[in-house]
GUVO-51330 format. One record per residue: residue number from 1; residue in one letter; x, y, z of N, C-alpha, C in turn. Coordinates in nm, 2 decimals. Layout:
BEGIN
PT resi resn    n.x    n.y    n.z   ca.x   ca.y   ca.z    c.x    c.y    c.z
PT  NUM    A      X      Y      Z      X      Y      Z      X      Y      Z
...
// end
This chain:
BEGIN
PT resi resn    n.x    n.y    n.z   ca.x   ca.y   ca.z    c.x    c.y    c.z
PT    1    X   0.08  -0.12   0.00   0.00   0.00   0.00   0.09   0.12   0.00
PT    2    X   0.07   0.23  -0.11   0.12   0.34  -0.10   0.09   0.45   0.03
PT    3    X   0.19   0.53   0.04   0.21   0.58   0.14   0.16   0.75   0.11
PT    4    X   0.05   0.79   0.12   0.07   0.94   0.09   0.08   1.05   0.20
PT    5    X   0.20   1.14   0.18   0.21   1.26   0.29   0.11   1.35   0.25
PT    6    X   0.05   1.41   0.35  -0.04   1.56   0.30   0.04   1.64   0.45
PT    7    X   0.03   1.76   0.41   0.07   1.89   0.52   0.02   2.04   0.45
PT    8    X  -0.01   2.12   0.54  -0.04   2.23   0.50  -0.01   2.34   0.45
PT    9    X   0.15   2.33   0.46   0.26   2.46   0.45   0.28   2.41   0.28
PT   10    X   0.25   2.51   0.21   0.22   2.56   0.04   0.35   2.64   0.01
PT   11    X   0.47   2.63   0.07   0.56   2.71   0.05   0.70   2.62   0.01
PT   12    X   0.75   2.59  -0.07   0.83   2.50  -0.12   0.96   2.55  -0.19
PT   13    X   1.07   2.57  -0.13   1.20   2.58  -0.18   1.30   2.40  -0.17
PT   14    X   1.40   2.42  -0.26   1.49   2.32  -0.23   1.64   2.37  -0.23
PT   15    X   1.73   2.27  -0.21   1.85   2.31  -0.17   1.96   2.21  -0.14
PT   16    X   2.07   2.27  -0.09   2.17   2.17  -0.08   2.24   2.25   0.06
PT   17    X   2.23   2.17   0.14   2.27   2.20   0.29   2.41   2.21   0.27
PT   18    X   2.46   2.34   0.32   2.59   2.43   0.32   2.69   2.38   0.45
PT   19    X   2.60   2.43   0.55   2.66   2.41   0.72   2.55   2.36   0.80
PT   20    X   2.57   2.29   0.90   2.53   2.24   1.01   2.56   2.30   1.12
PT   21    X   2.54   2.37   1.24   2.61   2.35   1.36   2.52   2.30   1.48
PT   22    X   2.57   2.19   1.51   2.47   2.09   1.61   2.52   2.16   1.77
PT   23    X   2.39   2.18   1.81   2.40   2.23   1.98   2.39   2.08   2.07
PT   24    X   2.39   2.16   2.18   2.34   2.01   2.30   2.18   2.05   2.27
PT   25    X   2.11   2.09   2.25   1.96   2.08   2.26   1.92   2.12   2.09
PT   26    X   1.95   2.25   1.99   1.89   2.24   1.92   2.04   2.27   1.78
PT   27    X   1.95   2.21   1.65   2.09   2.23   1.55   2.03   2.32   1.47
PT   28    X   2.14   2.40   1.37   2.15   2.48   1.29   2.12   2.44   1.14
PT   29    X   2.07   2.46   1.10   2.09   2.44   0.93   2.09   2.55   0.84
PT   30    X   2.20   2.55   0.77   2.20   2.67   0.64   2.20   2.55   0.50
PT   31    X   2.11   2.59   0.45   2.05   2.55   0.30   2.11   2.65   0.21
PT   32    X   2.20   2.62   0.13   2.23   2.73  -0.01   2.06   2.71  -0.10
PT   33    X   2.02   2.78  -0.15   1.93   2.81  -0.23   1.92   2.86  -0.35
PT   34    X   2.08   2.89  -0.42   2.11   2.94  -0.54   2.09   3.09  -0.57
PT   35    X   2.16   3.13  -0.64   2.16   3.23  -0.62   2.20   3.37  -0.57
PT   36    X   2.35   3.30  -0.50   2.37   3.33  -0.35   2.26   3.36  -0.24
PT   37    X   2.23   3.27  -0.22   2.11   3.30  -0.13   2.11   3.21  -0.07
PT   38    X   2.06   3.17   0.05   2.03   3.07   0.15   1.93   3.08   0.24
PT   39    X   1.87   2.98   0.30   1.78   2.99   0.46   1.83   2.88   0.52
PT   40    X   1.81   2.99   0.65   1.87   2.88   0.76   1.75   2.81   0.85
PT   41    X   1.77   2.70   0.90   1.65   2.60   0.96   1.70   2.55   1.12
PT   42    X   1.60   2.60   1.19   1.65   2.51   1.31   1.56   2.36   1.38
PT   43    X   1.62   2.30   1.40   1.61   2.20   1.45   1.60   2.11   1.60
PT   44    X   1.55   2.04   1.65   1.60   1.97   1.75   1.73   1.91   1.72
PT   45    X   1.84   1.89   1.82   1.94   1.78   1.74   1.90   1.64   1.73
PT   46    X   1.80   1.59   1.82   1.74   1.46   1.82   1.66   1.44   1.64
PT   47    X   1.64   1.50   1.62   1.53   1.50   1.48   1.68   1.53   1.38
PT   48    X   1.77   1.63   1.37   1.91   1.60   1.32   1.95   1.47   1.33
PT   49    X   1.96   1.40   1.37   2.02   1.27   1.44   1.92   1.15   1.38
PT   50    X   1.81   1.19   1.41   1.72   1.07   1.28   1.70   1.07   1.20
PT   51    X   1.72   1.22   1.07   1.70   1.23   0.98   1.87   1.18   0.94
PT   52    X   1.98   1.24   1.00   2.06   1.15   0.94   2.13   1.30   0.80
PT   53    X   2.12   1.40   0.86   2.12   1.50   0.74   2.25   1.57   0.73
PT   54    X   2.35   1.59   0.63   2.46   1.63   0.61   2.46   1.72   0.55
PT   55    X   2.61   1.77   0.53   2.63   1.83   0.46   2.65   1.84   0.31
PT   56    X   2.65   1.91   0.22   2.58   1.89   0.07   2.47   1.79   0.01
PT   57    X   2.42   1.73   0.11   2.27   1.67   0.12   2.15   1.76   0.01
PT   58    X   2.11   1.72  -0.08   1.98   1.80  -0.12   1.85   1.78  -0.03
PT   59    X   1.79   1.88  -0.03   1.67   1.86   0.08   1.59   1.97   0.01
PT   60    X   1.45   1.96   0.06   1.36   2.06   0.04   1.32   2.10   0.11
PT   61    X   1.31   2.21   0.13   1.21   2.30   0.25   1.09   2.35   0.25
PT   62    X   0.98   2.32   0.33   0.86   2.32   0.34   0.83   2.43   0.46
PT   63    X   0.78   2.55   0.46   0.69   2.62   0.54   0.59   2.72   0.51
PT   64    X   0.54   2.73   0.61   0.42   2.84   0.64   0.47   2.97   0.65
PT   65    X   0.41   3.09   0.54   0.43   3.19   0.53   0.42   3.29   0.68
PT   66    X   0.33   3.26   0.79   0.34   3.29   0.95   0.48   3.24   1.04
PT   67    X   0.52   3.12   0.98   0.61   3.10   1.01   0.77   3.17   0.99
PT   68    X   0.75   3.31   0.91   0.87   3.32   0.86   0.93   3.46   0.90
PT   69    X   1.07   3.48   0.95   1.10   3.61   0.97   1.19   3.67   0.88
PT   70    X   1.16   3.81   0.80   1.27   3.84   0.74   1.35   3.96   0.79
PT   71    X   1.46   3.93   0.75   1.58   4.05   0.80   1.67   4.08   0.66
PT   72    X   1.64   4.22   0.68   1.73   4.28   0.62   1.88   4.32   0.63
PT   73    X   1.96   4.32   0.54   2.09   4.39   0.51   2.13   4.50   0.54
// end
């Protein structure tokens, strides 16, 4: 039996993970996004740790437009 994901975050970039930096409670992630451009993601390190996610890894990023802060230059 096929497996289908549904979620509600309509917002879809992909990428190739640049840097990591893992804490004792939560990790870092910077995604290049082309461009020169990037977003950075944080994480639990436990959910780092079972995803199993490195460096130059392609991954895609999924969120919610309330979820997001921007900062300027």
């Amino acid at each position: 039996m096929a497996h289908t994901v549904s979620f509600s975050a309509r917002n879809r970039l992909t990428g190739r993970i640049s840097r990591i930096t893992d804490g004792a409670v939560n990790a870092d992630i910077v995604v290049d996004i082309g461009d020169a451009k990037s977003i950075a993601a944080a994480m639990t390190s436990v959910s780092l740790a079972e995803l199993d996610l490195q460096p130059g890894q392609e991954v895609a990023l999924f969120f919610k437009a309330s979820d997001v802060v921007l900062l300027l230059d």
